[in-house]
N, CA, C and O atoms as CSV, one atom per row, in Angstrom:
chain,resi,resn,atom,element,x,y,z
A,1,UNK,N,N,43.131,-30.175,-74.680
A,1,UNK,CA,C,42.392,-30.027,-75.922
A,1,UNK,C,C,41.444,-28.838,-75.805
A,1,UNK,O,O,41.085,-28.348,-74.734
A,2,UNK,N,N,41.076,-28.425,-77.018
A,2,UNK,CA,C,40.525,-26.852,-76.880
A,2,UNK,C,C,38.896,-27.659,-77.129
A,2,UNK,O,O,38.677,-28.812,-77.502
A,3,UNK,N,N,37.805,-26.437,-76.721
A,3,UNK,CA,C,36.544,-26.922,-76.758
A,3,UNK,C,C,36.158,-25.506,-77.767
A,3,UNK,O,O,36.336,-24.289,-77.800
A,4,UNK,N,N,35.480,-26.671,-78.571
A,4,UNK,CA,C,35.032,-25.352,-79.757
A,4,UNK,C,C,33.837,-24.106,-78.919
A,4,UNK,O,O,33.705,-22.885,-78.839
A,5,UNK,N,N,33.080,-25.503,-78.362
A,5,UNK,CA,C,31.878,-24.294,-77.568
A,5,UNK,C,C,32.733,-23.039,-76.705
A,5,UNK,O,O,32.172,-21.953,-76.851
A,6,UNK,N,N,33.729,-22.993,-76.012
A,6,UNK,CA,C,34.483,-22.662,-75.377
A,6,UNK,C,C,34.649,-21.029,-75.996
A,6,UNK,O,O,34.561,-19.946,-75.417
A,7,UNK,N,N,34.969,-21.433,-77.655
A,7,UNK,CA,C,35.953,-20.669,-78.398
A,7,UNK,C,C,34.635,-19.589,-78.886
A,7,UNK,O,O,34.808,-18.378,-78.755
A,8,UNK,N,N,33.365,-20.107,-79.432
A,8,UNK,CA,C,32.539,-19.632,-79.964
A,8,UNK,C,C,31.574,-18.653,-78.795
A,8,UNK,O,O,30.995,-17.618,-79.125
A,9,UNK,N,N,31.563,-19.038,-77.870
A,9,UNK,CA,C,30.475,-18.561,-76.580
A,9,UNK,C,C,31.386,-17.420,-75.948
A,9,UNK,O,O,30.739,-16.385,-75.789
A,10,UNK,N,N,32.666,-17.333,-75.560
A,10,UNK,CA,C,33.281,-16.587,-75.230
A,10,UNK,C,C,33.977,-15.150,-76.034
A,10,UNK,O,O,34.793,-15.265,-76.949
A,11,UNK,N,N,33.708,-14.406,-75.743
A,11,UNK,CA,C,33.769,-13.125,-76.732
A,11,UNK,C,C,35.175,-12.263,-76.799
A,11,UNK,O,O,35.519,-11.592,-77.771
A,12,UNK,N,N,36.096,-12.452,-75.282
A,12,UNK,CA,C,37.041,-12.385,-75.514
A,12,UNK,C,C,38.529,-13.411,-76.533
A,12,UNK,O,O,39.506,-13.079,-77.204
A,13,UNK,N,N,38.051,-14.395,-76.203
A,13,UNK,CA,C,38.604,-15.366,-76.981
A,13,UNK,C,C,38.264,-15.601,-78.836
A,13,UNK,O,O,38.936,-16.330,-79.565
A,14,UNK,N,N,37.208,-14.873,-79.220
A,14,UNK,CA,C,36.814,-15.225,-80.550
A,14,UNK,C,C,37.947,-13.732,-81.014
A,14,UNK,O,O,38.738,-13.887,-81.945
A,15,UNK,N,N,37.901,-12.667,-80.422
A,15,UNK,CA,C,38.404,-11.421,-80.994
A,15,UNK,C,C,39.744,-12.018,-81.005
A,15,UNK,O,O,40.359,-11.856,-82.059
A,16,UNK,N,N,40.269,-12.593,-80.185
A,16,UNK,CA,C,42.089,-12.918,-79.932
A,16,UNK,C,C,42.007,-13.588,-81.091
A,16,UNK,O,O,42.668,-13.243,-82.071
A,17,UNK,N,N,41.259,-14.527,-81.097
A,17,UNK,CA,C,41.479,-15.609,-82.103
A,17,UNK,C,C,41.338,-14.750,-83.560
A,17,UNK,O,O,42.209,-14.557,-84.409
A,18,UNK,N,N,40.521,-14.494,-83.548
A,18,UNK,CA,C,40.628,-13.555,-85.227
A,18,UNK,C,C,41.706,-13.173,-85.533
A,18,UNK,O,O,42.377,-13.588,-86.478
A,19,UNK,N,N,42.152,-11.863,-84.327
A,19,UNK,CA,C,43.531,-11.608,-84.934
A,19,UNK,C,C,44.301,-12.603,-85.158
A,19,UNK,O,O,44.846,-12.736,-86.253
A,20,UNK,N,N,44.429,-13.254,-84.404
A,20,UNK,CA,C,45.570,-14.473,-84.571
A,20,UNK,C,C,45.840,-15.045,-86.152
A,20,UNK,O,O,46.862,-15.088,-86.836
A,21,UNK,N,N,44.433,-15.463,-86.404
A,21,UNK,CA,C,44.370,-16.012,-87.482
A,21,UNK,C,C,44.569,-15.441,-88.624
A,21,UNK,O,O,45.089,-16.028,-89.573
A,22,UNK,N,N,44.088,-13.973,-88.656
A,22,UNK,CA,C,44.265,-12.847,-90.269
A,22,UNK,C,C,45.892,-12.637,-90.140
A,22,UNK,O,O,46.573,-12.689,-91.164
A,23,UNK,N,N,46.560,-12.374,-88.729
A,23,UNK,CA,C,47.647,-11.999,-88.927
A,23,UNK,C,C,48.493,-12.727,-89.159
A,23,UNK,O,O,49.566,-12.255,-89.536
A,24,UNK,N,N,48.355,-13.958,-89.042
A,24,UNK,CA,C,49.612,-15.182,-89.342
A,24,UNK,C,C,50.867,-15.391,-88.670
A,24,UNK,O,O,51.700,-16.281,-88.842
A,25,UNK,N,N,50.859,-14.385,-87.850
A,25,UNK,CA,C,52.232,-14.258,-86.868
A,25,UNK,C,C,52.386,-13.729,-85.428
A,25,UNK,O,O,51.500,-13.045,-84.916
A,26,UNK,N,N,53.426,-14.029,-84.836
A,26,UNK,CA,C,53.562,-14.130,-83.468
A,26,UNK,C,C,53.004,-12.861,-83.045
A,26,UNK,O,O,53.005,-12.244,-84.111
A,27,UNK,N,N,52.433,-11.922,-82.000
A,27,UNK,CA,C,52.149,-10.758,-81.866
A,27,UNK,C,C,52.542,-10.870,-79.885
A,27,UNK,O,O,52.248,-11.770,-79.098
A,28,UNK,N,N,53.231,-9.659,-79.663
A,28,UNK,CA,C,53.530,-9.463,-78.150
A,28,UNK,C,C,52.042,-9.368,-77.389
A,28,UNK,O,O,51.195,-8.537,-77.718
A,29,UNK,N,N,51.921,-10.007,-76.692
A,29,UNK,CA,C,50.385,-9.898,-75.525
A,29,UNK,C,C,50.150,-8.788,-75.501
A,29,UNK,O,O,48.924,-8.788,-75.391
A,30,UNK,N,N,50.488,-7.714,-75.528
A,30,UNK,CA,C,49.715,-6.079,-75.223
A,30,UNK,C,C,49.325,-5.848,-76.886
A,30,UNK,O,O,48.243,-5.287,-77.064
A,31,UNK,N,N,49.797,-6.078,-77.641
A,31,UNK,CA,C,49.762,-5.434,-78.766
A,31,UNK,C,C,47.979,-6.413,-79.878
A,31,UNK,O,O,47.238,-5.932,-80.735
A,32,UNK,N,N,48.004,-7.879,-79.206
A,32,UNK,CA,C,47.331,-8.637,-79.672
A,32,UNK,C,C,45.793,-7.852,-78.410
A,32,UNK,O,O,44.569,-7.911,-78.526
A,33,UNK,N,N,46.430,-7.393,-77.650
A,33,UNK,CA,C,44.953,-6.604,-76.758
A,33,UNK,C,C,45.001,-5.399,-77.440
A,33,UNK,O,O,43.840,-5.028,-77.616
A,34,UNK,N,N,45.733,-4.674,-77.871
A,34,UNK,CA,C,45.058,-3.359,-78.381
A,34,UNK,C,C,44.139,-3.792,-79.626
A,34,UNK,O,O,42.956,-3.477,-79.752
A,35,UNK,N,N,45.045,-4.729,-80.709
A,35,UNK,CA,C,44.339,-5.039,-82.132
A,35,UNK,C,C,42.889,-5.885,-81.611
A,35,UNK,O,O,41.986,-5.721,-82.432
A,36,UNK,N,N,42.538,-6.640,-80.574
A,36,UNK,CA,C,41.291,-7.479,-80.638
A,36,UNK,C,C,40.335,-6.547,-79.636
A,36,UNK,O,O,39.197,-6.786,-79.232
A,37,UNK,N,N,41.101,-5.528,-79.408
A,37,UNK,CA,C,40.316,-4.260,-78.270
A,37,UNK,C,C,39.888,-5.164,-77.135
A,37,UNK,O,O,38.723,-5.057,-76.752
A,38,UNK,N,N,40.607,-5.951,-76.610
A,38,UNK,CA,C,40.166,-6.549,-75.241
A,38,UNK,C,C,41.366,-6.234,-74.319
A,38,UNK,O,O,42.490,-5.923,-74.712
A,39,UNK,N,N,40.975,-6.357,-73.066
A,39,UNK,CA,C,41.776,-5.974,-71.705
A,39,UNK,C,C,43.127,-6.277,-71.838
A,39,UNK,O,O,43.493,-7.285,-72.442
A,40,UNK,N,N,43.597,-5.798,-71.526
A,40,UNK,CA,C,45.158,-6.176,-70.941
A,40,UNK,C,C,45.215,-7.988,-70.251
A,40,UNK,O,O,45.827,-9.042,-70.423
A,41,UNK,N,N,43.872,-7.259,-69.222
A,41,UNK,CA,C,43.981,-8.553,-68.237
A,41,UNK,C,C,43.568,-9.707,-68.912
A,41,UNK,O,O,44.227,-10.742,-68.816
A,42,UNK,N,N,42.356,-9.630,-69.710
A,42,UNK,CA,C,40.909,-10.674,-70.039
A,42,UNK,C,C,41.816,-11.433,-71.403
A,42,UNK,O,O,41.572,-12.455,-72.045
A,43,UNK,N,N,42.952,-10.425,-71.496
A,43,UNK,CA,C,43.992,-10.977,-73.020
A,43,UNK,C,C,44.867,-12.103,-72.355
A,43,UNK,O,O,45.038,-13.224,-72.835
A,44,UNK,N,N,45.471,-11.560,-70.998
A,44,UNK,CA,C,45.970,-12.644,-70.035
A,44,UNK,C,C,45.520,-13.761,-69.988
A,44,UNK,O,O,46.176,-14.731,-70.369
A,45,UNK,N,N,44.376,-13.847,-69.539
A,45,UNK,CA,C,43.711,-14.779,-68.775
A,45,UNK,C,C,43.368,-15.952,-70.333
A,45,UNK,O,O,43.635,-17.143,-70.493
A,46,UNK,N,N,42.808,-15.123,-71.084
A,46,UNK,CA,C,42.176,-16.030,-72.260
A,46,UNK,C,C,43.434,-16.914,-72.556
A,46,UNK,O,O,43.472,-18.141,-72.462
A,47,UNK,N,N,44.636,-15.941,-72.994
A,47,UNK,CA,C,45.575,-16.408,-73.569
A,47,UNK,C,C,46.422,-17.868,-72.573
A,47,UNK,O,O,47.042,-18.860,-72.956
A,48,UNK,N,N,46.165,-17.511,-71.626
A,48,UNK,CA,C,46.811,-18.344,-70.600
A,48,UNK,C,C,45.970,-19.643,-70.956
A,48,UNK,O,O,46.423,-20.629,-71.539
A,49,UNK,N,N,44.785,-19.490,-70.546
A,49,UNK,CA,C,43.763,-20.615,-70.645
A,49,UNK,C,C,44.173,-21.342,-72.529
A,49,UNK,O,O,44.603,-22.459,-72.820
A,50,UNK,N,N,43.898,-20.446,-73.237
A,50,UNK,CA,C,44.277,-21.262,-74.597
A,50,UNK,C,C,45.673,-21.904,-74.616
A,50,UNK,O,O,45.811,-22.882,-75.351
A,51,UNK,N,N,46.934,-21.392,-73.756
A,51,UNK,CA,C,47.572,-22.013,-74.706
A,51,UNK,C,C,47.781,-23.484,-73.564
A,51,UNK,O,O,48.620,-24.329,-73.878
A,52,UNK,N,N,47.108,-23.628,-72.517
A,52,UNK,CA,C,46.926,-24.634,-71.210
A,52,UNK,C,C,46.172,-25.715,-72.660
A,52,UNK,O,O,46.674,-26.680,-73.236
A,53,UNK,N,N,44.934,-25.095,-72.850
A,53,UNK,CA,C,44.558,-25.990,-74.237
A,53,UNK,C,C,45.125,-26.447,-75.068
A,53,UNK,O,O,44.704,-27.545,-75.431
A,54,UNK,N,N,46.023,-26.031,-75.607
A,54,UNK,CA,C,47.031,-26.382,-76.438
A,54,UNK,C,C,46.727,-25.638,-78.107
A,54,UNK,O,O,47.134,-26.015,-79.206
A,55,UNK,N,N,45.916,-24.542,-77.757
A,55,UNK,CA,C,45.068,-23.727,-79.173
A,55,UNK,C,C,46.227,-22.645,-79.573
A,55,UNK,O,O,46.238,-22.366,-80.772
A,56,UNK,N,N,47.154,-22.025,-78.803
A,56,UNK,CA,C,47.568,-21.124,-79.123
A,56,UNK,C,C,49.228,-21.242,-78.193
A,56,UNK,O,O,49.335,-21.594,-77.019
A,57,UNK,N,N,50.286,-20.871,-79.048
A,57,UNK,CA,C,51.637,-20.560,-78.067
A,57,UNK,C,C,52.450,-19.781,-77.823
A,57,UNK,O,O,52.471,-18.707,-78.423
A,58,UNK,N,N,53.583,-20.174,-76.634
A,58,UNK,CA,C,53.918,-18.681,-76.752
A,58,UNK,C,C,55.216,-18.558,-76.487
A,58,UNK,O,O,55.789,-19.627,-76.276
A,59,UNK,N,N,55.909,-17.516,-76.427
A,59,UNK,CA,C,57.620,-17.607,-76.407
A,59,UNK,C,C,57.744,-16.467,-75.873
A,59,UNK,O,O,56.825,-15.648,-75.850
A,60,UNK,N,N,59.062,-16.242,-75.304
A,60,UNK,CA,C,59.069,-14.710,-75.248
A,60,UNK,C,C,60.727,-14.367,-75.696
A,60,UNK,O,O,61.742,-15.063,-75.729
A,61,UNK,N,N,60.475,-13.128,-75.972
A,61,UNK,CA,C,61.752,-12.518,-77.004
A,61,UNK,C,C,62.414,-11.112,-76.231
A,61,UNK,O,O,61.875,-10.012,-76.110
A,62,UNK,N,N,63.353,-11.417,-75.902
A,62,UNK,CA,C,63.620,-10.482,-74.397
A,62,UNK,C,C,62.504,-9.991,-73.369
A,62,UNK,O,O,62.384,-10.723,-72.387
A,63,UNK,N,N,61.425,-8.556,-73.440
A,63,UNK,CA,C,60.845,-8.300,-72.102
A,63,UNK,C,C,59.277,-8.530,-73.087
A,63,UNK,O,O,58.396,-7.690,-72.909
A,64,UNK,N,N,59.083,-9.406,-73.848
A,64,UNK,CA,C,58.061,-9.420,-74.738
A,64,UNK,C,C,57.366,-10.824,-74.791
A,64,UNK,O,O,58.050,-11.644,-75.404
A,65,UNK,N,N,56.150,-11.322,-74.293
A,65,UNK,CA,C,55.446,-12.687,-74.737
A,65,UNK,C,C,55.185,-12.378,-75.714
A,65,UNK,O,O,54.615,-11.295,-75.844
A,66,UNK,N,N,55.461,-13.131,-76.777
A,66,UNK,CA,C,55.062,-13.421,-78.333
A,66,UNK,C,C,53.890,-14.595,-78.428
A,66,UNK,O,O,54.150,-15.777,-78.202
A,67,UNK,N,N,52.438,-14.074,-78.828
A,67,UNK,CA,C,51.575,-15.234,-79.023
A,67,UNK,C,C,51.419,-15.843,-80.357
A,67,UNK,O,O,51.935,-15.160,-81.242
A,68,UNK,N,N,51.025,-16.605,-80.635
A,68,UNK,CA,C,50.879,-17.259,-82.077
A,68,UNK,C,C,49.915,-18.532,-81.881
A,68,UNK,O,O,49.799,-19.315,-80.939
A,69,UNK,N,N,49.261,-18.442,-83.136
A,69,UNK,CA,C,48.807,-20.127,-83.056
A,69,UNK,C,C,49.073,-21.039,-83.819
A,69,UNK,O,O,49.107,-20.832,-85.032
A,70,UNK,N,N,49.325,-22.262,-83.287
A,70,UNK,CA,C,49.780,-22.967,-83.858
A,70,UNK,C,C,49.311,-23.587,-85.118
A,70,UNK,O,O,48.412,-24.417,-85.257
A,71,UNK,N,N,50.182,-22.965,-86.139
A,71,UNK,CA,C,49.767,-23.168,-87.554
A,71,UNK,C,C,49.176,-24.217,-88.219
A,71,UNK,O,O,48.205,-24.107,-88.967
A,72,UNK,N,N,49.884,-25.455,-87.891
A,72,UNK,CA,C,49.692,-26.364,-88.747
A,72,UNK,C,C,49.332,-27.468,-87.817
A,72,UNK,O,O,49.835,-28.586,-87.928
A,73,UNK,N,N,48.306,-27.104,-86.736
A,73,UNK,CA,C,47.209,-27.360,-85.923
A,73,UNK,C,C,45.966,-27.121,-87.219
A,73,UNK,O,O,46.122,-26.267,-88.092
A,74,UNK,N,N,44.698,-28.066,-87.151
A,74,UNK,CA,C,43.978,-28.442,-87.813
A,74,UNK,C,C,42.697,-27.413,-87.592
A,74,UNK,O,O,41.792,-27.217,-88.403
A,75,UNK,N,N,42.831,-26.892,-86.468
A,75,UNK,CA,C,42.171,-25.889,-85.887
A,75,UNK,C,C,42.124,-24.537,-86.176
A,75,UNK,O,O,41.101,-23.863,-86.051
A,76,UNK,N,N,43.706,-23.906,-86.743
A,76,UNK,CA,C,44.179,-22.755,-87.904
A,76,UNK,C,C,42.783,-22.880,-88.924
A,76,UNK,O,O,41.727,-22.254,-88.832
A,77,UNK,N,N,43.077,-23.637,-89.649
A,77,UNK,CA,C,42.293,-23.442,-90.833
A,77,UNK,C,C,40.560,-23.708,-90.884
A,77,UNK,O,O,39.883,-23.084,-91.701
A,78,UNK,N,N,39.999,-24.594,-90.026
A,78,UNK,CA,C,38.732,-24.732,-88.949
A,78,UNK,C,C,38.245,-22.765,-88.769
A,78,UNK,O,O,37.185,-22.445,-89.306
A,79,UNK,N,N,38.940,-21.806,-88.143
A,79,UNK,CA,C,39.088,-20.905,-87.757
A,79,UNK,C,C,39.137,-20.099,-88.858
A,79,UNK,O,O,38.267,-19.242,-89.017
A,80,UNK,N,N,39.997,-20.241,-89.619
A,80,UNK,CA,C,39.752,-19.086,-90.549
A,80,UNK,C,C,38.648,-19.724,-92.102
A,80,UNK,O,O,38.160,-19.016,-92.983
A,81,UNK,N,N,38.597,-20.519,-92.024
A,81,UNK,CA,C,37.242,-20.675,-92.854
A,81,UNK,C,C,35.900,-20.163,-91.935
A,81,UNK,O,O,35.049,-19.504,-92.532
A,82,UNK,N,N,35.695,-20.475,-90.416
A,82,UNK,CA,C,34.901,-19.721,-89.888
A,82,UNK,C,C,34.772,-18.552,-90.030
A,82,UNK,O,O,33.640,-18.153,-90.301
A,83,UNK,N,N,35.805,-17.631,-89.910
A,83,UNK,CA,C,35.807,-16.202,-89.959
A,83,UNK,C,C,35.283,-15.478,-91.026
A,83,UNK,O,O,34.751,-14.368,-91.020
A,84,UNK,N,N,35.533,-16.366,-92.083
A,84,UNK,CA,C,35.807,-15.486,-93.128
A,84,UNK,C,C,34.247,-15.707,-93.835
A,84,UNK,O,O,33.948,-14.923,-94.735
A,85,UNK,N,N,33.184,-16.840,-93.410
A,85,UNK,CA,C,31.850,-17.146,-93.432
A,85,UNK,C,C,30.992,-16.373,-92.728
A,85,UNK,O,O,29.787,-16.321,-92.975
A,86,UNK,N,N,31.592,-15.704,-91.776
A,86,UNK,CA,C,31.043,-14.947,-90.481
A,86,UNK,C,C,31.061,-13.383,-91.604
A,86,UNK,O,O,30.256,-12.596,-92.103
A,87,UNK,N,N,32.251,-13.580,-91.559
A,87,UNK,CA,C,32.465,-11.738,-92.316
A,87,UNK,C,C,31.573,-11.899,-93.378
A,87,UNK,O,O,30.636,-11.103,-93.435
A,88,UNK,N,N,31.699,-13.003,-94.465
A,88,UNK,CA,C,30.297,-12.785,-95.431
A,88,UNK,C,C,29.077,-12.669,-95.146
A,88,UNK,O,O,28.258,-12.118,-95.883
A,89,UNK,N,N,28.768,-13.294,-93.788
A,89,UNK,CA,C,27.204,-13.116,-93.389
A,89,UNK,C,C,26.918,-11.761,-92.681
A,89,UNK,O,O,25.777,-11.434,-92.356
A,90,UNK,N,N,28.139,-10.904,-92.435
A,90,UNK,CA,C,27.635,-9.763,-91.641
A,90,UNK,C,C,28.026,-8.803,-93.057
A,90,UNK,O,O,27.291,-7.819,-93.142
A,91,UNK,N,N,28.768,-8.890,-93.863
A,91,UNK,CA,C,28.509,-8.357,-94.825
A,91,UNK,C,C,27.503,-7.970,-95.643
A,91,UNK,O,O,27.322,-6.826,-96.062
A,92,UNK,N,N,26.595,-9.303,-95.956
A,92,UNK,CA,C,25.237,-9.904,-96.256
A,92,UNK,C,C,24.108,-8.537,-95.173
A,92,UNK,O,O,23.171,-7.799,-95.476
A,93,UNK,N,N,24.881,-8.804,-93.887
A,93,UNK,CA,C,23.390,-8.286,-93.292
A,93,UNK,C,C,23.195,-6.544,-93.258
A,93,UNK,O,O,22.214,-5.821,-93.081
A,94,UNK,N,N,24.711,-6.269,-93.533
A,94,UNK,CA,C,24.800,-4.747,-93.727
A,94,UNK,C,C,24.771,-4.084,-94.463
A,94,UNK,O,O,24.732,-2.868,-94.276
A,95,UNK,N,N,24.780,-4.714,-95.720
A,95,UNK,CA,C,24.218,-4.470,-97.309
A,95,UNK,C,C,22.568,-4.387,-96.872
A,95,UNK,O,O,21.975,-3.400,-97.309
A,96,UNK,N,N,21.848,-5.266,-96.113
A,96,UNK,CA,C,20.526,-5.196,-95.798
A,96,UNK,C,C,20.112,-3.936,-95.274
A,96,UNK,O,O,19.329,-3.093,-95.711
A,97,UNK,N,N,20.728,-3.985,-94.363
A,97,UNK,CA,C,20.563,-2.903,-93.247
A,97,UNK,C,C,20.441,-1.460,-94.161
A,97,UNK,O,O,19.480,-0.703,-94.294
A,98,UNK,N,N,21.417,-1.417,-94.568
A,98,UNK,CA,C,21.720,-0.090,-95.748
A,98,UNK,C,C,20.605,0.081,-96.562
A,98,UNK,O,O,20.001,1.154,-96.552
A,99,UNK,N,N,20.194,-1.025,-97.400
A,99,UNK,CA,C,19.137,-1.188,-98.274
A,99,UNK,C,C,17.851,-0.971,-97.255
A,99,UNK,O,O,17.098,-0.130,-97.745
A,100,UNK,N,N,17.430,-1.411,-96.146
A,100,UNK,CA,C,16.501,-0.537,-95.265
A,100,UNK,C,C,16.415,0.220,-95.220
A,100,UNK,O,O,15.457,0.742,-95.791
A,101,UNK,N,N,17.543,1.162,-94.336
A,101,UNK,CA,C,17.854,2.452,-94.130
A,101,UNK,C,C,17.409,3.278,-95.249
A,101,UNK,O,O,16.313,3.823,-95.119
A,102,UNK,N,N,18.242,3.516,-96.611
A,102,UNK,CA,C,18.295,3.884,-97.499
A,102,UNK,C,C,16.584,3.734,-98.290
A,102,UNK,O,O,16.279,4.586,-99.125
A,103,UNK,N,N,15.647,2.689,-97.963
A,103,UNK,CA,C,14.294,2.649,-98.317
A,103,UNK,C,C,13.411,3.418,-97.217
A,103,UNK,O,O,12.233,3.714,-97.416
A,104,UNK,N,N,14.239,3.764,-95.812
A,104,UNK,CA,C,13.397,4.141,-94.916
A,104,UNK,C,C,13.655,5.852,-95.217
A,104,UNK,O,O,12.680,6.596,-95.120
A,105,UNK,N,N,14.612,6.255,-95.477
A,105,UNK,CA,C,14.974,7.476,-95.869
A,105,UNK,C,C,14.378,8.254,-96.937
A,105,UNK,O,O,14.252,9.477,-96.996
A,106,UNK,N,N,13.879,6.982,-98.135
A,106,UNK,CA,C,13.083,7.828,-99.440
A,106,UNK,C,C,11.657,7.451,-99.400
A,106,UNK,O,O,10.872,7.558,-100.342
A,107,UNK,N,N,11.276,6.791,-97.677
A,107,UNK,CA,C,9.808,7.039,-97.747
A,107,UNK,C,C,9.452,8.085,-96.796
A,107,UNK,O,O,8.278,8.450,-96.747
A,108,UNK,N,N,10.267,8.575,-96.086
A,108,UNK,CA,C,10.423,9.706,-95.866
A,108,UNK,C,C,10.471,11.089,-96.200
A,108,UNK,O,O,9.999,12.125,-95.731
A,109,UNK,N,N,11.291,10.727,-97.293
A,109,UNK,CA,C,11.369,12.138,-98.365
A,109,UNK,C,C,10.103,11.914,-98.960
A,109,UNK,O,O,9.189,12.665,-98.620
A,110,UNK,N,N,9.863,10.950,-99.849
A,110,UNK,CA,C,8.410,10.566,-100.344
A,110,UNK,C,C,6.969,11.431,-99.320
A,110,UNK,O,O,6.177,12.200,-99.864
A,111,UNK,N,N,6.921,11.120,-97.998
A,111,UNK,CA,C,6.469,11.469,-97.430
A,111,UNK,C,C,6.712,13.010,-97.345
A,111,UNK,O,O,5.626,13.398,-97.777
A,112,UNK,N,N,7.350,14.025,-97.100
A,112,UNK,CA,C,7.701,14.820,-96.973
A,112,UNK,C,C,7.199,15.457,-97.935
A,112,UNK,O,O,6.227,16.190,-97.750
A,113,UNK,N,N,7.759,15.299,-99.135
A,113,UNK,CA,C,7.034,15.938,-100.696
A,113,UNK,C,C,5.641,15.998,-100.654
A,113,UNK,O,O,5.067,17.066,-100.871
A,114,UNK,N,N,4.938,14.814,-100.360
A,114,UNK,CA,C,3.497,14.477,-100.385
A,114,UNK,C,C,3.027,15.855,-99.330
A,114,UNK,O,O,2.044,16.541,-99.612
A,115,UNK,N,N,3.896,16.125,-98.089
A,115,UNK,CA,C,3.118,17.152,-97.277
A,115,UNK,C,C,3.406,18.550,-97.961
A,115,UNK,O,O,2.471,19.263,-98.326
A,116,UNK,N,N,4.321,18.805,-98.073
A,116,UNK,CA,C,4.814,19.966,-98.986
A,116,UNK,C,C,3.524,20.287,-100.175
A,116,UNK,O,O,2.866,21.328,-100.194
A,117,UNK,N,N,3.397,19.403,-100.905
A,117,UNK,CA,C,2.439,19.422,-102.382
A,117,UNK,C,C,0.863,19.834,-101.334
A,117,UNK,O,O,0.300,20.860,-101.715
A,118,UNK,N,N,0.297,19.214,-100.299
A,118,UNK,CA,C,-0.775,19.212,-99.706
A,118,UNK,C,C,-0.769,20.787,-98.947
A,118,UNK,O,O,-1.799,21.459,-99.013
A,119,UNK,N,N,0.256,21.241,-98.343
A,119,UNK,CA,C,0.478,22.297,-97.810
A,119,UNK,C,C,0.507,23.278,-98.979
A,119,UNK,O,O,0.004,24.364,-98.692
A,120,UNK,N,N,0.926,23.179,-100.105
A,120,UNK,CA,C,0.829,24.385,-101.230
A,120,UNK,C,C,-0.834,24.707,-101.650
A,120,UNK,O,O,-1.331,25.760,-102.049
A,121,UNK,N,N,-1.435,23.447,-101.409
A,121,UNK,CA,C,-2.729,23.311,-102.279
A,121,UNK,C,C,-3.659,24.321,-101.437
A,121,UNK,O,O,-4.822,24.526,-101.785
């Protein structure tokens, strides 16, 4: 059985898992490490450990492991309602961020003008 703390605390395993979940389909082990930008190896190891859990499976198709997770596991959809709450809240925070930035930038200019006008006088 998979441990959610497991899934959430570990950083290689949340990136695998994302892809997994947006893409909906089997992906060869090297190719699921380039898309979640984790190791070759740390893609190994996670993947090994998940599918020992029973979170994720795998097949292989001539010189190719094919990973996937198991769909209509209760845990699929657990996962991508997470994700997709996650992406709204960092969405949320980078609209912020921007709206900072973008206020820190025109008190700046603000500032700037103010020395300009003082420097003419």
């Amino acid at each position: 059985m998979f441990d959610i703390v497991n899934i959430l605390s570990n950083r290689s395993r949340w990136k695998l898992l994302r892809v997994l979940v947006f893409r909906q389909q089997a992906l060869p082990l090297r190719q699921l490490a380039e898309l979640s930008g984790v190791s070759l190896t740390a893609t190994q190891h996670a993947v090994d450990e998940m599918e020992r859990e029973g979170l994720v499976g795998s097949s292989i198709d001539g010189k190719y492991r094919l990973i996937s997770l198991k769909i209509g596991d209760p845990i699929h959809s657990l996962l991508k309602q997470l994700f997709k709450v996650i992406d709204e809240h960092d969405t949320s925070i980078n609209k912020v961020s921007q709206n900072q930035k973008a206020r820190k930038v025109l008190e700046f200019n603000n500032e700037a003008l103010e020395m300009i006008r003082s420097a003419r006088k």
